[in-house]
Structures are given as C-alpha cells and as structure tokens.
C-alpha positions as semicolon CSV with decimal commas, in nm:
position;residue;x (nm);y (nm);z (nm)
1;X;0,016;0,117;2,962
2;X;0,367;0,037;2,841
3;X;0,556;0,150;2,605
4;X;0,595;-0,167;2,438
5;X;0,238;-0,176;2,348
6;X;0,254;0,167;2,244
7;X;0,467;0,079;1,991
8;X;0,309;-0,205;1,851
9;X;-0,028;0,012;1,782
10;X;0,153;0,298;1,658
11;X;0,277;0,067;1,430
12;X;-0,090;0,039;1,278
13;X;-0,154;0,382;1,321
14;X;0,148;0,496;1,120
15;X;-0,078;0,455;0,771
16;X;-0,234;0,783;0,842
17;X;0,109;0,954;0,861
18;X;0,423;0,759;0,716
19;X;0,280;0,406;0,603
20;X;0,546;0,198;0,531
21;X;0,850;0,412;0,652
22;X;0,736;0,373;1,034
23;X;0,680;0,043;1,046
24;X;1,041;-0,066;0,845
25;X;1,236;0,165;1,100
26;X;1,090;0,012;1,388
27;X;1,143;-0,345;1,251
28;X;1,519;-0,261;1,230
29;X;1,547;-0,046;1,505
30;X;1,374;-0,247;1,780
31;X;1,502;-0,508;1,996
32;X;1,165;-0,593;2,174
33;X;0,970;-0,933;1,971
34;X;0,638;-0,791;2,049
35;X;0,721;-0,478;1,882
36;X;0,905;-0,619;1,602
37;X;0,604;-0,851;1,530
38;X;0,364;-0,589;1,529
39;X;0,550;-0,411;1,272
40;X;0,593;-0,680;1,039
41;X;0,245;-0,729;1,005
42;X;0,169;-0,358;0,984
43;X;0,464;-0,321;0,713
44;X;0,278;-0,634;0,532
45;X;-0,051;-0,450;0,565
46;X;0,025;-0,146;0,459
47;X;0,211;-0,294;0,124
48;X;-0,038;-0,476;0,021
49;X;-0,190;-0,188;-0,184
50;X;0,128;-0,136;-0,412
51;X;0,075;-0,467;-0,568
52;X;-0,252;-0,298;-0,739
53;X;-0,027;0,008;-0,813
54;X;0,225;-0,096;-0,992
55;X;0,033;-0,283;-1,177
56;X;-0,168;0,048;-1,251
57;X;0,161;0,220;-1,340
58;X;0,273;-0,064;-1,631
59;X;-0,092;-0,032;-1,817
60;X;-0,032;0,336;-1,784
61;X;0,309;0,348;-1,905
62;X;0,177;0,098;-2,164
63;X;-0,113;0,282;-2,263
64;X;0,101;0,597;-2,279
65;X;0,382;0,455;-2,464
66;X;0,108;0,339;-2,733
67;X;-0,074;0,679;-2,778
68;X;0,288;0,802;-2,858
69;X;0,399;0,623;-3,128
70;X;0,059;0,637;-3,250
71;X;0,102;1,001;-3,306
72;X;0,440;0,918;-3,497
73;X;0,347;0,599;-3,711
74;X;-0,001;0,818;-3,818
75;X;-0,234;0,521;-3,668
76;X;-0,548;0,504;-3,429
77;X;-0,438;0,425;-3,066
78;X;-0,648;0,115;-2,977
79;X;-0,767;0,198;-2,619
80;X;-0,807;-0,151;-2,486
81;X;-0,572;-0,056;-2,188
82;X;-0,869;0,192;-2,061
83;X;-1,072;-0,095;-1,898
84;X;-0,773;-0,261;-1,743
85;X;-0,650;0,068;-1,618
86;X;-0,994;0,147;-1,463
87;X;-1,021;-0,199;-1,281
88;X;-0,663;-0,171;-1,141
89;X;-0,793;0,176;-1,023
90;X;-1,081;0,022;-0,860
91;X;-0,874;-0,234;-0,715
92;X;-0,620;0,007;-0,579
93;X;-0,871;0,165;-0,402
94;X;-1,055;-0,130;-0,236
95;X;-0,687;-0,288;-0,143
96;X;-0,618;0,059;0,037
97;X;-0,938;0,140;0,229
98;X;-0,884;-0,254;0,334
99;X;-0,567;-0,154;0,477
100;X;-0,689;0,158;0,632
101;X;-0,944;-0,065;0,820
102;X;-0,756;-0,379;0,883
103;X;-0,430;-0,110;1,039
104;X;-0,692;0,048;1,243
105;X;-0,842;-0,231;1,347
106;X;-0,526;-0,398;1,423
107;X;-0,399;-0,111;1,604
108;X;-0,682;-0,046;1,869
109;X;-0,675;-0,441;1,934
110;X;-0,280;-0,391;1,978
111;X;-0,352;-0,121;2,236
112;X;-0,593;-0,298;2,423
113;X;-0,445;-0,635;2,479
C-alpha cells in the first residue's frame, strides 16, 4: 500500500473526525493529482450538508426574530416557520447520513483500488 492511496481514503474518512478541515488542507497542501482529486470530491461531499443548514439557520433566525417583536408590538407570533424549520431539519439529516455513507463508501473503494 502507498501512501498516496492512503491519503486519498483518509480523505473520506476524515468526516468522522475533521470533515471539511482535512480534506481543504490536503487540497492545498498536496502536490500529488491523485490525492488532490480525492480530496476535492471528499471536500464536495462532505459540504453538501451545509446547504440544508444554513438554510435551517435563516428560518430560525427568522422565526426567532418574529417571536421577538411579537413580544414588543403585543401580537400573536404566526408559527408558519415551524413546518419549514422541521423539513429543513429532516433534510439536514438525510443530506448528512448521505454523506456519511457516500465518504465511507468512497473511502474503502479509494483504498482498494
């Protein structure tokens, strides 16, 4: 086994430990294509899920922001956020367990060939 290919899986593997810090050093630090590849897809991968999260974080703030100056104006917060907010959690979660597969996936398949 080189170390070449070592890279490229840990690359995968990093979403268990540092997800998209790993794969971003290695991408500027390495010279080698392979490994460079490798973590452009796993850096791709693994920010996939923050799409769904920030998303998540506007309706919050949104929601949040309207509960507040409901308690200043005196009216009743309409809470039409709450189902958005709960699919974007649902999505969130599906987009990262994808990712935890696909990385794991990819990574074993790096290490292989």
């Amino acid at each position: 086994m080189d170390n070449p290919r070592i890279l490229s899986s840990i690359n995968y593997f990093s979403i268990l430990f540092a997800p998209v810090l790993f794969p971003f050093i290695l991408l500027l630090a390495s010279g080698d294509g392979l490994v460079r590849r490798h973590a452009k897809r796993a850096l791709a991968i693994q920010l996939m899920p923050a799409l769904p999260l920030a998303a998540l974080l506007v309706m919050t703030f949104i929601g949040a922001n309207e509960v507040r100056e409901a308690a200043f104006t005196g009216t009743v917060p309409s809470f039409g956020h709450a189902g958005m907010t709960a699919l974007l959690s649902l999505l969130y979660a599906i987009f990262q367990g994808a990712a935890f597969v696909w990385c794991t996936v990819a990574g074993i398949r790096a290490l292989r060939t």
